[in-house]
Structures are given as structure tokens and as C-alpha cells.
C-alpha positions in Angstrom: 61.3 11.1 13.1 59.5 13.3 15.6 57.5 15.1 13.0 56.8 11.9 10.8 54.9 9.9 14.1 53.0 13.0 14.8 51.4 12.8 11.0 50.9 8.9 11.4 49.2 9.8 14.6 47.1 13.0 13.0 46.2 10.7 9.7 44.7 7.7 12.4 42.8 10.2 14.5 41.2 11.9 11.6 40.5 8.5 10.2 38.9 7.4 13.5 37.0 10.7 13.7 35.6 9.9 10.1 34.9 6.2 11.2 32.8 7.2 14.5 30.9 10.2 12.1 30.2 7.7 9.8 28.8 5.3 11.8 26.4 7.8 13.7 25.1 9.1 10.1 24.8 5.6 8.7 21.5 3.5 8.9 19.0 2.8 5.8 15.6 1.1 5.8 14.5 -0.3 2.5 11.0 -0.9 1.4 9.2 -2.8 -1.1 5.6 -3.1 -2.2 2.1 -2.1 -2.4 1.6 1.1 -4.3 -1.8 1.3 -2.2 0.1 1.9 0.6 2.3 4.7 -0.9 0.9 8.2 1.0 0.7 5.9 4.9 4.6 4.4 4.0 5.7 7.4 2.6 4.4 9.8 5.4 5.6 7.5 8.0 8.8 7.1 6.1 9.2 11.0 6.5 8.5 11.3 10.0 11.1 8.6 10.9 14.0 10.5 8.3 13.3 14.2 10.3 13.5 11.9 14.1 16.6 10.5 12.4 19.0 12.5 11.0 21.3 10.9 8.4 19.2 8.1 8.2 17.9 7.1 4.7 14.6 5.4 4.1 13.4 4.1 0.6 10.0 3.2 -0.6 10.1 1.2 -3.9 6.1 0.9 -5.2 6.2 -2.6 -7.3 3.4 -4.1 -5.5 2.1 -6.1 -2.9 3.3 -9.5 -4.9 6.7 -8.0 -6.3 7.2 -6.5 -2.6 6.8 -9.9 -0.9 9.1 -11.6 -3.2 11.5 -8.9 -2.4 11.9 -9.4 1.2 12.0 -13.0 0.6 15.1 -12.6 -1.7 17.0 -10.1 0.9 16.2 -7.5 -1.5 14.9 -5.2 1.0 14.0 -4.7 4.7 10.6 -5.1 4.9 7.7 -5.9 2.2 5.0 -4.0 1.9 1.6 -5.8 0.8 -2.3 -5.0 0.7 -3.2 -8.1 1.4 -3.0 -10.8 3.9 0.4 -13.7 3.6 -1.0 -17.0 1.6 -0.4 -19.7 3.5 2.7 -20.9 0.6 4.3 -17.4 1.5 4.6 -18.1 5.5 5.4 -21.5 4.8 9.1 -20.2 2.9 9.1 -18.1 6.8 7.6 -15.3 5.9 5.6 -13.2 8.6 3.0 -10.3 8.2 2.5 -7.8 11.5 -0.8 -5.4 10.8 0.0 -2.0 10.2 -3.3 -0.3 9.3 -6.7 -1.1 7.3 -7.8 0.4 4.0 -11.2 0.5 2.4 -10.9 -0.6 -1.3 -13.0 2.3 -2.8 -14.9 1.5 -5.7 -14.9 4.3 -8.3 -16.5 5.9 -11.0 -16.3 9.0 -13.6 -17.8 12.2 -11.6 -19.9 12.4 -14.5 -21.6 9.2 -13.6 -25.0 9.0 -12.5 -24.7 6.3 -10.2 -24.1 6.7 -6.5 -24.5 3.4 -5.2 -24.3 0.0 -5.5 -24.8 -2.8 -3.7 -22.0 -6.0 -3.4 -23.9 -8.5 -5.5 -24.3 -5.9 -8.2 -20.6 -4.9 -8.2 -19.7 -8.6 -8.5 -21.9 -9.1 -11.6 -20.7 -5.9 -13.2 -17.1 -7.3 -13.2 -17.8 -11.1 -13.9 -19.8 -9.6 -17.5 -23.9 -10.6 -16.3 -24.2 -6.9 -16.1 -22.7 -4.8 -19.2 -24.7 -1.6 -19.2 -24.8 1.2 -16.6 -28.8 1.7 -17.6 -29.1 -1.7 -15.7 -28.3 0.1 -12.4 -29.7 3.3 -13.2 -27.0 5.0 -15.1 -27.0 6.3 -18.6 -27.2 3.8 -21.6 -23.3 2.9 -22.1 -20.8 -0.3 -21.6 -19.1 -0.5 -18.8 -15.7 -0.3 -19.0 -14.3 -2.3 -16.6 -10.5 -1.4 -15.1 -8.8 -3.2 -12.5 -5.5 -4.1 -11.2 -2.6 -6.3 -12.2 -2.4 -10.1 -11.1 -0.6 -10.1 -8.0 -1.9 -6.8 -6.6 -3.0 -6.8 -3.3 -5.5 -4.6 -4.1 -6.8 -6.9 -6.7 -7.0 -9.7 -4.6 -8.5 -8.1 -1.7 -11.3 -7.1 -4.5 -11.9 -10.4 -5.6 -11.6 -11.9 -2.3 -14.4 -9.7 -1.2 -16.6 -9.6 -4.1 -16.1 -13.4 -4.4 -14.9 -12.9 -8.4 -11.3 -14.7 -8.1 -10.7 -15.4 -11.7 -13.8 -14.3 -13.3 -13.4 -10.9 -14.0 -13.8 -9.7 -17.5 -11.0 -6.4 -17.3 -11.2 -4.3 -20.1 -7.6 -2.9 -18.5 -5.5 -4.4 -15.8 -3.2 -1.5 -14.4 -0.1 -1.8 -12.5 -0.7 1.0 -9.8 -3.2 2.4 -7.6 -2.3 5.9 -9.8 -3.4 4.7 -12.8 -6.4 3.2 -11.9 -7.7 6.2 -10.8 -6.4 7.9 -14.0 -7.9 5.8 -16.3 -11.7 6.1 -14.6 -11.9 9.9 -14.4 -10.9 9.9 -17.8 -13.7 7.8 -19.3 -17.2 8.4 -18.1 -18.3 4.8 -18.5 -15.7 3.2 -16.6 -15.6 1.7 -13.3 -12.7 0.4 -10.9 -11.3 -0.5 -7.8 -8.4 1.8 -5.6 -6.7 2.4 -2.1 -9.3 4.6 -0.6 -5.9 6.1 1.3 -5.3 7.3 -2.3 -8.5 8.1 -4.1 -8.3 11.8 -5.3 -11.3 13.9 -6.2 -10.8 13.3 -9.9 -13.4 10.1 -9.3 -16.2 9.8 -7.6 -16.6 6.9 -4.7 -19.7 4.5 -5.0 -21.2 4.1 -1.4 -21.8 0.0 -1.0 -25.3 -1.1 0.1 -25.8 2.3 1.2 -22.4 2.8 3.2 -19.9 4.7 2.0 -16.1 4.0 3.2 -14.8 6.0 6.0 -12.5 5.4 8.5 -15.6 4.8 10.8 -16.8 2.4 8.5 -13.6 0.5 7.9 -13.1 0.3 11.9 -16.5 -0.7 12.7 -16.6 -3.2 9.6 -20.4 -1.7 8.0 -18.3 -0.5 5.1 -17.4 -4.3 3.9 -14.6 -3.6 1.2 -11.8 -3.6 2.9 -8.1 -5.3 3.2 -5.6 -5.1 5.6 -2.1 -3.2 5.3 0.5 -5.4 6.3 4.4 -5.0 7.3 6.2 -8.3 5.5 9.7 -10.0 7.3 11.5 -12.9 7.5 11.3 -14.8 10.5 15.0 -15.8 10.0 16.4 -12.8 9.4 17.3 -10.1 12.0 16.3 -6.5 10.8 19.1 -4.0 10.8 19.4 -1.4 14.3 18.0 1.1 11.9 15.2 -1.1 10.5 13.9 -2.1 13.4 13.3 1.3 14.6 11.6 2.1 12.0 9.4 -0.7 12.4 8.7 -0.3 15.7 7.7 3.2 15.2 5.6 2.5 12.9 3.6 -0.1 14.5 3.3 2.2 17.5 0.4 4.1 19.2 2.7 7.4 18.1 2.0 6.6 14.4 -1.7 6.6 14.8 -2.1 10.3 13.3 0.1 10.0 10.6 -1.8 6.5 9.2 -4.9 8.5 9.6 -4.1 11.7 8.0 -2.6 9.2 5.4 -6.3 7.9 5.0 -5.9 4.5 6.6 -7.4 2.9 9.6 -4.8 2.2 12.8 -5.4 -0.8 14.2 -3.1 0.4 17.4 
């Protein structure tokens, strides 16, 4: 009888023992969004995993749109999106914080001959008045025009800027910042539109009335393509212990080097 309470009492011990370990390793963050804001959430995601052991973060890169809808549904912790909330999307109790700003690089082949353009120009190269890079001083080809996917915040930031909402004439809309990129340094006529937090040295950036995008630019505001970076929750909904550490950490003075080496502007 002895010997069978001493096992009852070893089994709930171990049990308990297993219970308290797995509440110390347990915690998740889940994150859902803009694929322009992949390298700043994924280095901060890092960070916060090695200050955390046993904690699990996740970055899911459907895009700003896709990312909002997300956190609307409960699908995830927190949305990610390039692009400031509409007004319909606060309305359903939605709520953006700032997190950084990005310049919205605009790109070309490095074969290109063009260096520079000015705003007006870059709006009337994507609404179709100007077709031919010998317009603006580049060889005698069409421009291929490449942009991003309705619902990117990237896209809309763009078109916001550029004042082309629903006039531009893509020859491809892309679903990621990757391919974008992709897709201009492999055609020497093409032009497009990326994260300058992801821009590679594949393409070649276009300065903008002679400004090219920096963070020194993006801060000061003389580079003028630029969009904000934005945390998405619901104002309704408590984020987990584990969650909201990550987003206070993020939004704090002690992420400012990672968002920078990440190619974005903190706006701590």
C-alpha cells in the first residue's frame, strides 16, 4: 500500500515538474503581413527568440492587406502592413502603432542608362503618357512596367505618392517585394517599385528630383517616396504575455539598431 502511494505521489510530482517546465518554455508570437517588412520583422523577430529562450516567433509574408485581415480574424498576433490603416479598417477596431519608415525605392536594370527621375515623370511613365526610356534620356526601348499586387502596401504607398491610384498600366503585378526586384534586374527595360529595406544590388535605385533615398532622407522627408511601417492589433483583444513583449521591444529605443541595420528608419 506503502509502495503504491509513493508512485501516485512520484507520477504527480513528475507531472507537476513537466507542467511548471512547460509553462516557462511556452510563449509564441505570430505575425502576419507585409513582405516589405520581412529583413526589419525578421531581424527583430531574432533578437527577441535569442532574449527568450523557448519562445517561438513566426513571420508569415502575405502582405500588408492579407496581414491586416489576419489579425482581424484572430489568425495571428499582430498584422504587419506597409501602409497606413483606411479609415473602414479602424472602424472594425483595428489600431496601427508606428514601427519604422521605409523609402519605396524605385528601380531599374543596372544596365539602364537612367539615373534619375523626377515624381511627375515617374507618374507618367506608369499611367502609359510616357512609353519609351529615349523620352527621359535612356536607350530607345518600351518600358516595361512591374509593380505590385492590389492590396500591397507597397503598392499603395506608390500610388498614393505618385498620385496614380488606379491608373497604372502594369505590364506585371507581383505578389512580393522579392520578385519585384527579380523581375527588373532581369529585363533591362523595366522599371518598378520595392522596400528600399530590401532592394539588393541586382537593380539599380533611381534618385527622385535629384535625391536619392537614405535613411537621412526618409527622416528628414527630402527623399519624398516613402510609407510608414506599421504594427496592426485589435483594440479589443488582449495580446498574449509573450506577445506583448515582443511588441514592446520592438517599439522601443533598444530596437533602433536592429530597424536600421535592417534598412528602415526608427521613428523612436
Amino acid at each position: 500500500m506503502k509502495k503504491g502511494i509513493n508512485i501516485i505521489l512520484t507520477a504527480a510530482l513528475t507531472l507537476a515538474t513537466l507542467a511548471g517546465c512547460s509553462k516557462t518554455a511556452a510563449g509564441s508570437v505570430a505575425t502576419d503581413g507585409s513582405t516589405s517588412m520581412e529583413k526589419v520583422i525578421g531581424a527583430l523577430g531574432e533578437a527577441f527568440e535569442s532574449e527568450n529562450k523557448g519562445v517561438t516567433f513566426t513571420y508569415n509574408p502575405t502582405g500588408s492587406g492579407s496581414g491586416i485581415t489576419a489579425v482581424s480574424e484572430g489568425r495571428c498576433d499582430i498584422g504587419l502592413s506597409s501602409r497606413s490603416l483606411k479609415d473602414e479598417e479602424k472602424a472594425q477596431g483595428l489600431t496601427e502603432t508606428l514601427l519604422a519608415l521605409d523609402g519605396i525605392a524605385i528601380i531599374v536594370n543596372p544596365d539602364n542608362p537612367v539615373s534619375d527621375l523626377d515624381l511627375d515623370t515617374v507618374a507618367k511613365i506608369y499611367t502609359g503618357k510616357v512609353t519609351n526610356w529615349s523620352q527621359v534620356g535612356g536607350d530607345n526601348a518600351e518600358i516595361v512596367l512591374i509593380g505590385r499586387e492590389a492590396g500591397s502596401g507597397t503598392r499603395d504607398g506608390f500610388e498614393s505618392i505618385t498620385g496614380t491610384g488606379d491608373q497604372c498600366q502594369y505590364r506585371q503585378e507581383l505578389t512580393s517585394t522579392g520578385d519585384v526586384i527579380t523581375t527588373v534586374a532581369g529585363n533591362p527595360a523595366a522599371i518598378g517599385y520595392a522596400s528600399l529595406a530590401s532592394v539588393k544590388d541586382t537593380v539599380k535605385i533611381l534618385s527622385i528630383g535629384g535625391v536619392a533615398p537614405s535613411e537621412e532622407t526618409v527622416r528628414d522627408g527630402s527623399y519624398v517616396v516613402q510609407r510608414p511601417f506599421v504594427l496592426v492589433t485589435k483594440e479589443d483583444s488582449k495580446l498574449s504575455d509573450t506577445a506583448q513583449k515582443f511588441f514592446d521591444f520592438a517599439t522601443s529605443a533598444e530596437a533602433n539598431e536592429l530597424i536600421s541595420a535592417a534598412g528602415a528608419v526608427p521613428v523612436k
